[in-house]
N, C-alpha and C positions, 0 to 999 in steps of 0.2 A: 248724182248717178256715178257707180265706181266705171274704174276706167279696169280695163283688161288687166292691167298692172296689177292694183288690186286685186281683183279677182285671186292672181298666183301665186300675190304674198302672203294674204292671209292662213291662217292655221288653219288648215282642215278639221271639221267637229269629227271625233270618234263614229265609225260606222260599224266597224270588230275590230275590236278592240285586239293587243296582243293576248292573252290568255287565252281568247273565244278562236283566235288564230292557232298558235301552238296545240291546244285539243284538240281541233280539227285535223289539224295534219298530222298527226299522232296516230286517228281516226285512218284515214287517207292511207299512212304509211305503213298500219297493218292491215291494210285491205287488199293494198296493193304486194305486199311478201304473201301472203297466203295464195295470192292468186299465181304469183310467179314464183312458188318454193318449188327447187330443184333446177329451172329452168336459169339460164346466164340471160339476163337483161341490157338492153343500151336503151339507157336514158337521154332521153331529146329537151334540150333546154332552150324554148324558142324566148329569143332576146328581143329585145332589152328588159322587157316588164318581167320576166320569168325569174330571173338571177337567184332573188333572194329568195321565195316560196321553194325554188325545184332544190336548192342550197340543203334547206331546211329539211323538205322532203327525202331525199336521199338520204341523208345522215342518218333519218329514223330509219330505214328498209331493212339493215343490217341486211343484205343479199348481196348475191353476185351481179356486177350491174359494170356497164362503162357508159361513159359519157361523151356525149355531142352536142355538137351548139350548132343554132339555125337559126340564122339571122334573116329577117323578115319584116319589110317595110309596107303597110296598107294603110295609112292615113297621112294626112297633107293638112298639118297646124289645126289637129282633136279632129278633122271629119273623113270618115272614109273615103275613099277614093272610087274605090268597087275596082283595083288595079292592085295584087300583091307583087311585089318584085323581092329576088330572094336577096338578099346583101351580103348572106355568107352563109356557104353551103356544110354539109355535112362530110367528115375527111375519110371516115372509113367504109365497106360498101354494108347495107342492111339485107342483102339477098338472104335468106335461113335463123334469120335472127329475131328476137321476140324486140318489137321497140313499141317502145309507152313516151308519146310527146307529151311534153308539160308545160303550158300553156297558162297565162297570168289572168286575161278575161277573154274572155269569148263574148264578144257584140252583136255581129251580124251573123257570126257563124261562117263568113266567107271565107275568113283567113284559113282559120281552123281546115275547113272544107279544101281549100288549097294544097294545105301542107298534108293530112292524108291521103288527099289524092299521088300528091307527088311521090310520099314516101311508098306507097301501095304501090305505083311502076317499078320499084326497087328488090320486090319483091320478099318483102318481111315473110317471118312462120308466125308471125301476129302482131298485129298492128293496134294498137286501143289510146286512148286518148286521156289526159287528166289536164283540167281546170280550175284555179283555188275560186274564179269568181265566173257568173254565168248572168248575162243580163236577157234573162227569157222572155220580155217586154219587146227589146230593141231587134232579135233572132229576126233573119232574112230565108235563113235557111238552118235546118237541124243538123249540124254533122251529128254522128255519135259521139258523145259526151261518156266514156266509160267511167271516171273516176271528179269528181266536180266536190269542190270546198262549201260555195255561199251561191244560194241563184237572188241574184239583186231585180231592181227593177232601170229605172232612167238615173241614177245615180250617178254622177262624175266625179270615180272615185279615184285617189291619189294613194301613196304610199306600201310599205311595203315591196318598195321595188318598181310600182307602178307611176310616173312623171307626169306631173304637167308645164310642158316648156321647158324642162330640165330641172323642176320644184318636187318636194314633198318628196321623191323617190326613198330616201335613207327612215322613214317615218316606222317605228315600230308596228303599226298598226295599220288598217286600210279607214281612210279619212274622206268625205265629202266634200269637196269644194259648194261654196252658193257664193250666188251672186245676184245680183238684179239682171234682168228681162229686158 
């Protein structure tokens, strides 16, 4: 039987690969200038799994855009908690501003559901949501999902920016852990 250990060490088997990754957000990031041409955008990079997708994302928008980072803790060692706590907040204010959060996976939809609630008291001119990965199996609740990469199903996926126990994050690709039961 492996031991936990295992589990983290092992190489994740390819889930999307980088190439099926880079099309997509390619996909993603003229979807997203077409929607927002003309208008000045601030980009919401919710940490820590977001880093390297929202990176990537951006680079392609060619737009006017600035950036913020929203730091957000809802899980306690891989399980939800059903408790978000913010860990670091947003520096400038979103009152009149168009803001598009960008988010790494979406599970229960709580998180998610949190952070547009929150940013919605701030009073954006438009608020919409992007997700590279969407597990619509595991959803507790639907926030709006405007912009979404992959919808996976019970996968516990790694890489790509996405960690397990501080593993796999730097991985070109989004990778599956397995393990024994």
């Amino acid at each position: 039987m492996s031991t936990p250990e295992d589990f983290a060490s092992k190489l994740p088997r390819i889930l999307i690969s980088e190439p099926k990754l880079k099309e997509r957000i390619t996909e993603l990031a003229r979807e997203i200038r077409q929607d927002y041409a003309g208008k000045d955008l601030v980009a919401v990079c919710v940490l820590k799994g977001s880093f390297i997708f929202f990176t990537d994302l951006i680079r392609q928008m060619d737009t006017t855009l600035t950036t913020e980072f929203l730091g957000v803790k809802a899980y306690h060692r891989s399980v939800t908690s059903g408790e978000v706590k913010v860990t670091l907040d947003i520096n400038e204010p979103l009152e009149g501003k168009h803001v598009l959060v960008i988010e790494d996976v979406v599970h229960s939809g709580l998180t998610l559901n949190y952070i547009m609630n929150m940013l919605r008291a701030r009073r954006p001119a438009s608020l919409k949501s992007c997700a590279l990965l969407v597990k619509e199996e595991r959803l507790k609740i639907s926030p709006p999902i405007d912009y979404w990469g992959f919808k996976l199903g019970k996968e516990f996926v790694v890489g790509y920016g996405i960690d397990h126990e501080g593993r796999h994050r730097g991985l070109p690709y989004i990778g599956m852990l397995e393990h024994d039961h």
